[in-house]
C-alpha atoms as an extended CHARMM CRD file, in Angstrom:
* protein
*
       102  EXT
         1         1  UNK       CA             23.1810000000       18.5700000000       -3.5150000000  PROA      1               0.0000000000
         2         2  UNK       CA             19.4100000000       18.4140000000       -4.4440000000  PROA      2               0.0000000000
         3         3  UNK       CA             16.4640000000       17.3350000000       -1.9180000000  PROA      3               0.0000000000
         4         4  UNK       CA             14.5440000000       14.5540000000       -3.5970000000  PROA      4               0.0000000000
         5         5  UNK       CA             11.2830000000       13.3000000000       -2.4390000000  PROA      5               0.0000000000
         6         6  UNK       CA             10.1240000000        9.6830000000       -3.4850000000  PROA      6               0.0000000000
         7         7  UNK       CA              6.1110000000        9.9800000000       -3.7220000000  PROA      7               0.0000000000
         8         8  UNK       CA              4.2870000000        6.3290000000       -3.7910000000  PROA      8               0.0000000000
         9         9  UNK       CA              1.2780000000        5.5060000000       -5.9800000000  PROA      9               0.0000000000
        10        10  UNK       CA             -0.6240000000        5.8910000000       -2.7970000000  PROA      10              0.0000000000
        11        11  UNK       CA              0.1850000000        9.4680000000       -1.8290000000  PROA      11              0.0000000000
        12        12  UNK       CA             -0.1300000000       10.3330000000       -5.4430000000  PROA      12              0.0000000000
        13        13  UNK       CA             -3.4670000000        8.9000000000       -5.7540000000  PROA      13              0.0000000000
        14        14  UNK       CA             -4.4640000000       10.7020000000       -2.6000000000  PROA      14              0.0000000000
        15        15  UNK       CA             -2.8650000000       13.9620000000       -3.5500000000  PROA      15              0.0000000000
        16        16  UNK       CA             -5.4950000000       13.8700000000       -6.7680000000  PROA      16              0.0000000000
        17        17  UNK       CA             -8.2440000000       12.9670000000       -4.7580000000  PROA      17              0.0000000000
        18        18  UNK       CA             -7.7040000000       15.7890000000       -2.1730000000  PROA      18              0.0000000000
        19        19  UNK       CA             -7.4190000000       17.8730000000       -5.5060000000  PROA      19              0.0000000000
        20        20  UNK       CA            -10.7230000000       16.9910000000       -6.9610000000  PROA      20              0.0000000000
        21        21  UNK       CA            -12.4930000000       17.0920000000       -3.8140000000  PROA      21              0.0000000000
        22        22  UNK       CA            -11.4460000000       20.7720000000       -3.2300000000  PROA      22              0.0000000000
        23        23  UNK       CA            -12.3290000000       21.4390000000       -7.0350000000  PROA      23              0.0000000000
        24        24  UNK       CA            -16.0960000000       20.1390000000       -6.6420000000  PROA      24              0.0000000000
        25        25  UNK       CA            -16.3760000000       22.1560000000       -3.1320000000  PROA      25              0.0000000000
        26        26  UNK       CA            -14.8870000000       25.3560000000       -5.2430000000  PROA      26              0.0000000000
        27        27  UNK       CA            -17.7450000000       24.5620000000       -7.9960000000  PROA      27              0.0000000000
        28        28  UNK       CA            -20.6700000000       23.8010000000       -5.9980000000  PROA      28              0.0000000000
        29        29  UNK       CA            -19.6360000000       27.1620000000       -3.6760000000  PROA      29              0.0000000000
        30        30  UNK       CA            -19.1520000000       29.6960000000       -6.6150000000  PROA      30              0.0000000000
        31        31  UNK       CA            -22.0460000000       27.8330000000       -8.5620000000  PROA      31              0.0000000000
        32        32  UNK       CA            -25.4240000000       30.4320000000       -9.6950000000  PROA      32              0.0000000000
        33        33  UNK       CA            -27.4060000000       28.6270000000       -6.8680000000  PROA      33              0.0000000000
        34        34  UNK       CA            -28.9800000000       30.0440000000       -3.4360000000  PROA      34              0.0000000000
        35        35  UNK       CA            -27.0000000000       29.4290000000        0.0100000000  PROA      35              0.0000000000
        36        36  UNK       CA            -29.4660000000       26.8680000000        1.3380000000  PROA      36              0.0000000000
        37        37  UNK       CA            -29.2890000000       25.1360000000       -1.8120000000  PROA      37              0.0000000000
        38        38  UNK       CA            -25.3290000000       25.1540000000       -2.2430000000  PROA      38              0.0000000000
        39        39  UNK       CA            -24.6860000000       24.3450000000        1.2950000000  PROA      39              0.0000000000
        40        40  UNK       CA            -27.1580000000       21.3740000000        0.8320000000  PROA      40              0.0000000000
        41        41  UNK       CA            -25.2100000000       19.9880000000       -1.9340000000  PROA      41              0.0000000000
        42        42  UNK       CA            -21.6760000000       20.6450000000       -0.3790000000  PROA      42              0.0000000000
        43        43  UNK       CA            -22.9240000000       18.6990000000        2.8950000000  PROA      43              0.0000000000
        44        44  UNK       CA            -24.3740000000       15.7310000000        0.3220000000  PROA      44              0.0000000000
        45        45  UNK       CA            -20.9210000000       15.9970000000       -1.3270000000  PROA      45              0.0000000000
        46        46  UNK       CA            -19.1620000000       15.9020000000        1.8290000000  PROA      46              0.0000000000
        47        47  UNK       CA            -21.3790000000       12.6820000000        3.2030000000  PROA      47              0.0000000000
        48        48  UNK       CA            -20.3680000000       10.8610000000       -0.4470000000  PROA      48              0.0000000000
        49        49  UNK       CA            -16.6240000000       11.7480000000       -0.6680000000  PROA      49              0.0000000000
        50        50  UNK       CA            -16.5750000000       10.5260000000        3.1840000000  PROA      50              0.0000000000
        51        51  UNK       CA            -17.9270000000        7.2080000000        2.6280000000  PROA      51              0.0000000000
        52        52  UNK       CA            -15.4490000000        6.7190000000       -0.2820000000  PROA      52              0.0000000000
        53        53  UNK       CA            -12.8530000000        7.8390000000        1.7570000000  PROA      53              0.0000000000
        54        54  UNK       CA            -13.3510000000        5.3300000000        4.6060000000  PROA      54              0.0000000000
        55        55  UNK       CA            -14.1360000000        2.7880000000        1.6370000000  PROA      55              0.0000000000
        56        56  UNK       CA            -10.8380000000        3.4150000000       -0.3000000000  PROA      56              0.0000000000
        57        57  UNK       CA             -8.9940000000        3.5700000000        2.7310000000  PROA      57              0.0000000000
        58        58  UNK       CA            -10.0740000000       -0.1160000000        4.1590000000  PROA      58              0.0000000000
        59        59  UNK       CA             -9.2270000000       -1.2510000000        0.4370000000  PROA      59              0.0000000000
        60        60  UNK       CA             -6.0870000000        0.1730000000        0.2500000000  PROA      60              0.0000000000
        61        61  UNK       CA             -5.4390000000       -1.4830000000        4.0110000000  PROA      61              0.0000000000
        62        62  UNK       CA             -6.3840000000       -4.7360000000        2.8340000000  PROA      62              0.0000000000
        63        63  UNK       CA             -4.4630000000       -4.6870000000       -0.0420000000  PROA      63              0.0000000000
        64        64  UNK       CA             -1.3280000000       -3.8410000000        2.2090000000  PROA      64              0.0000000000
        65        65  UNK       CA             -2.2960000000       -6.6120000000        4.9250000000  PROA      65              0.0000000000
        66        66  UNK       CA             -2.2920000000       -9.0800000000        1.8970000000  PROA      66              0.0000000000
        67        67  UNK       CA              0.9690000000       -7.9820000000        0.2370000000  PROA      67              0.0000000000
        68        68  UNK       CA              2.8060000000       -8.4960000000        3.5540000000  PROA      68              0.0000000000
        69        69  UNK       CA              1.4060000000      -11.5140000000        4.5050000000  PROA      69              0.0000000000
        70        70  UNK       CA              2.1860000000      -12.8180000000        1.2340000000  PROA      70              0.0000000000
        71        71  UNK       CA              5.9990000000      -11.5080000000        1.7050000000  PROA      71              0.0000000000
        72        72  UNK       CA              6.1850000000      -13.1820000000        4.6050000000  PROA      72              0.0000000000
        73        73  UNK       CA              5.2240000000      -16.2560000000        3.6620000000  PROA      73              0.0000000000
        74        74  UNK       CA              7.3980000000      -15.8560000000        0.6950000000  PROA      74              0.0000000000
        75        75  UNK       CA             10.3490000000      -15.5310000000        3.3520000000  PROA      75              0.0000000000
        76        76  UNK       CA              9.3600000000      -17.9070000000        5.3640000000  PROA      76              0.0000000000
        77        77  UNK       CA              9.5080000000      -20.2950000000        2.2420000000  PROA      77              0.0000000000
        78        78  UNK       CA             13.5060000000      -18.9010000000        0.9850000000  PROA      78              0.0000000000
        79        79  UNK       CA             14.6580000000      -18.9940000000        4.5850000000  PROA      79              0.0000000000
        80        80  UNK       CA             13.3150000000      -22.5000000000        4.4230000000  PROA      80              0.0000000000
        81        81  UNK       CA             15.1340000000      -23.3490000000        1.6810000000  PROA      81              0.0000000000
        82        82  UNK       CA             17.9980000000      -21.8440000000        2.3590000000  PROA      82              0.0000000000
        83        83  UNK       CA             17.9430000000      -23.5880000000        5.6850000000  PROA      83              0.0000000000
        84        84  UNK       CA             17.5410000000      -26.9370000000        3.6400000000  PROA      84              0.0000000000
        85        85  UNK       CA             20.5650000000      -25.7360000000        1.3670000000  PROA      85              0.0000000000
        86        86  UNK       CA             22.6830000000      -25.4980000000        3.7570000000  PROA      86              0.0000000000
        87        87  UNK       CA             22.2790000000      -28.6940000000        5.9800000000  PROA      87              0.0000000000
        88        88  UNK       CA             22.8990000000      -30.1630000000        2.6170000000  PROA      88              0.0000000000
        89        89  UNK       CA             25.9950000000      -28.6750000000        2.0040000000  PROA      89              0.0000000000
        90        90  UNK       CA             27.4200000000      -28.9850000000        5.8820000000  PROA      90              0.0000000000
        91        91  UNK       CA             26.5880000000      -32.7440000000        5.1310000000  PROA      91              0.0000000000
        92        92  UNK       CA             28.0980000000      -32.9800000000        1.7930000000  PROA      92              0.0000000000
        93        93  UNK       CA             30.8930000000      -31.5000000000        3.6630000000  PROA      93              0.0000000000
        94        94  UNK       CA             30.9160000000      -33.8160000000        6.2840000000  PROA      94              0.0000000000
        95        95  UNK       CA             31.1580000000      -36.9410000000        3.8800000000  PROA      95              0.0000000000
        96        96  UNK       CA             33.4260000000      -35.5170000000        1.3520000000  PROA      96              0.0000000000
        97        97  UNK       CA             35.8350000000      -35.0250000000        4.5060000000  PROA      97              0.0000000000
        98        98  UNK       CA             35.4610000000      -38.6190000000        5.5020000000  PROA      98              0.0000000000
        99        99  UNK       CA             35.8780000000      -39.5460000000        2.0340000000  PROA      99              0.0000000000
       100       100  UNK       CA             39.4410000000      -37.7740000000        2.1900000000  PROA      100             0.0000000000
       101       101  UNK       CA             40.7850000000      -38.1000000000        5.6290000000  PROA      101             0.0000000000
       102       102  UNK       CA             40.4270000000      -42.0830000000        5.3320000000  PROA      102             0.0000000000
């Protein structure tokens, strides 16, 4: 039996990200420059990949907060119904018995 590992669009996303990041610190490291200059631009890299980070991050929480307050409201509004469905039907019941036993 085989191990399989579901991977969301999330961790996917991330995965690349983490990916690309390294790649650009790989570049900028074995790049023709001087070691002031390259550690300059790998702490200005650093700084910018930080800040869109912490920016993705609070987007991608957002996003999350929204989707389950919309499914909750969305259950709220079925278990409503549902609720309303079946009152119905216990008083459909209920009258349909009268109807009968009489």
């Amino acid at each position: 039996m085989g191990y399989r590992r579901e991977y969301s669009n999330v961790n996917l996303l991330l995965g690349f990200l983490a990916g690309g990041a390294i790649g650009v610190g790989l570049a900028l490291l074995f790049a023709p420059r001087s070691g002031k200059e390259t550690r300059r631009k790998i702490r200005e890299f650093a700084g910018d990949t930080s800040d869109k980070v912490v920016e993705y991050a609070g987007d991608v929480k957002e996003k999350v907060t929204s989707t389950i307050g919309k499914s909750k409201d969305f259950i709220d509004e079925k278990k409503s119904a549902l609720s309303t469905a079946i009152e119905s039907g216990k008083e459909a019941y209920k009258e349909e018995k009268q109807i009968f036993s009489s």
